[in-house]
N, C-alpha and C positions, 0 to 999 in steps of 0.2 A: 509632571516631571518625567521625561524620559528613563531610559533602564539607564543610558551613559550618563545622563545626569545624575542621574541615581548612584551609580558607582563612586562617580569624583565625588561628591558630597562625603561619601561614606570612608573613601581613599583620605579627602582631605582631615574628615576627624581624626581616622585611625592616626592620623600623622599628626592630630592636633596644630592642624593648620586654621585657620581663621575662614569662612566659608568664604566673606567678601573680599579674599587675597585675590589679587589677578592672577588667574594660572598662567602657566608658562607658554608659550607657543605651541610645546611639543602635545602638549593637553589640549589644548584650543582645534590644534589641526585633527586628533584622535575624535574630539566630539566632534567638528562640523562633517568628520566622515562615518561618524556614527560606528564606531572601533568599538566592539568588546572588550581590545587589550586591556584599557584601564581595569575590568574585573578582574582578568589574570592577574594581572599586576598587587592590586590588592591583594588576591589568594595569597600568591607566590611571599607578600610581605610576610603576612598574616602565617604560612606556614615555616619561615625560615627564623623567625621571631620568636617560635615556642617549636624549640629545638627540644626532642628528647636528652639528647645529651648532654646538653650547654643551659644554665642556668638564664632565666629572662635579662636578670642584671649581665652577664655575660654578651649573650649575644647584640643587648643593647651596647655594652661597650666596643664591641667587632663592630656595628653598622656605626659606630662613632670613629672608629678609626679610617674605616672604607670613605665613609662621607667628606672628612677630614682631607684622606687623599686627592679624591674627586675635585676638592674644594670648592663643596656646594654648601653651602649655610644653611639653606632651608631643609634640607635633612640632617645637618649637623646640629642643628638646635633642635628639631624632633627628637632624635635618638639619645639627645644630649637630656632633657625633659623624662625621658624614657628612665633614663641609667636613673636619674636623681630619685625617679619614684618607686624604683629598685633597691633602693640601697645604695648606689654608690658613691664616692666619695668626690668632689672637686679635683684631688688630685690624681683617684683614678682615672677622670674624665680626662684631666691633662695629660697624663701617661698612654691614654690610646690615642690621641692627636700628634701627641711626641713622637708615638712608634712610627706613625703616618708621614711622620717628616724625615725621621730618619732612617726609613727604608727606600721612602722616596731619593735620596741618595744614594745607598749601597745600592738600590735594583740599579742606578744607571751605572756606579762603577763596573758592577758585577758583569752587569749584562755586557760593559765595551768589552771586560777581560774575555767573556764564553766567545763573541761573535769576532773579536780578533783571534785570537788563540794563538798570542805572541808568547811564550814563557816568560818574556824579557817582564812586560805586563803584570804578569802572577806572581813576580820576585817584586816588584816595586811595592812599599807600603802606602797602602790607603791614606792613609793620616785622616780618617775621619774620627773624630772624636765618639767613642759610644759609649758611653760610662752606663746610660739608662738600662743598656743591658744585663750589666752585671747583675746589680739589686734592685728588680724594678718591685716598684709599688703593689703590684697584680700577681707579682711571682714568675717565675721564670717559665713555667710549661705554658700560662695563658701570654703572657708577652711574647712566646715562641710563636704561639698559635696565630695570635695577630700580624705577627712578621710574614709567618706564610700567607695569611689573608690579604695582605696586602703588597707581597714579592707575584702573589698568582696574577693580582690585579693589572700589577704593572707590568706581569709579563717577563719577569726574570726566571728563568730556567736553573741558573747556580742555586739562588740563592732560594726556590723551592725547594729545591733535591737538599739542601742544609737543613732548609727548616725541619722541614716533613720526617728526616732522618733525626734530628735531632729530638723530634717528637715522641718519635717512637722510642728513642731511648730513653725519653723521662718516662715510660710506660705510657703514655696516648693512647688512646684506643685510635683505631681506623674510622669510627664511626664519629666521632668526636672530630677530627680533622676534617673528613668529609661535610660534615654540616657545619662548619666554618669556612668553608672553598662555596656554600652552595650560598651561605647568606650573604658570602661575598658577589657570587657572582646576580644576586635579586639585585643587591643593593646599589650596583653597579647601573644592572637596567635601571632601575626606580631614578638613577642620577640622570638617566638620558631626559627621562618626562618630568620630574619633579626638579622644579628650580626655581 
């Protein structure tokens, strides 16, 4: 077995993926070029995973939300597998899928409002329904967190500068944010090759 075979085998456990799953393309072309990347890749999981600051159940719920956005299955059932053997609840599994959905709505309203920058726009009501925010399941500072983690991903500028701020006034630490922006942005990569 090669060092890159060696890697995906070891990628594909950590992810509790099946070894005889067909890999994806993006894996296939990585090995027949003989890429290191998949070891990165692995690390990069492997250290955003066991976050100093963010509990394992935690951060397994952020790469469930990320995944969710992504809408890639084979690591939404990973990380989904993960939360369960954490602790987590069904319902908190649904609340970070939920958040997934419905920030993936607010980043595109938000983001028309920033890149027009009509006032007329910023007077008009959203009418999107967000109830989940109010009383969510997870609590308001980690459902914050995940809202940022997943406004960063899609690239909304408002609706960071809210989250982040709003983070910081439920007391967040900086370091705590930070490594919810960093497991977002593995999980992201890991969406490009895993699928």
């Amino acid at each position: 077995m090669t060092e890159i075979d060696e890697s995906i085998s070891e990628l594909f456990t950590d992810l509790q993926l099946a070894e005889d799953e067909v890999p994806s393309l993006a894996i296939t072309a990585l090995q027949k070029a003989g890429s290191n990347y998949i070891k990165d890749l692995r690390i990069n999981l492997k250290n955003v995973l066991a976050s100093e600051v963010l509990s394992t159940k935690e951060t397994s719920l952020l790469a469930i939300s990320i995944a969710s956005n992504a809408k890639n299955d084979v690591l939404l059932a990973s990380f989904t597998q993960l939360a369960l053997s954490n602790g987590s609840s069904q319902e908190e599994i649904g609340e970070a899928v939920a958040c997934a959905s419905l920030l993936a709505s607010n980043n595109v309203l938000y983001r028309f409002r920033h890149f027009v920058a009509k006032e007329k726009y910023t007077q008009l009501p959203g009418r999107i329904r967000m109830n989940i925010m109010m009383k969510p399941v997870l609590g308001k500072e980690f459902f914050e967190l995940m809202s940022l983690a997943v406004s960063a991903v899609n690239g909304c500028e408002l609706c960071v500068t809210s989250h982040e701020r709003s983070l910081i006034e439920l007391g967040t630490k900086e370091e705590r944010i930070f490594d919810a922006i960093r497991l977002a942005s593995v999980i992201t990569s890991a969406d490009r090759i895993v699928r």
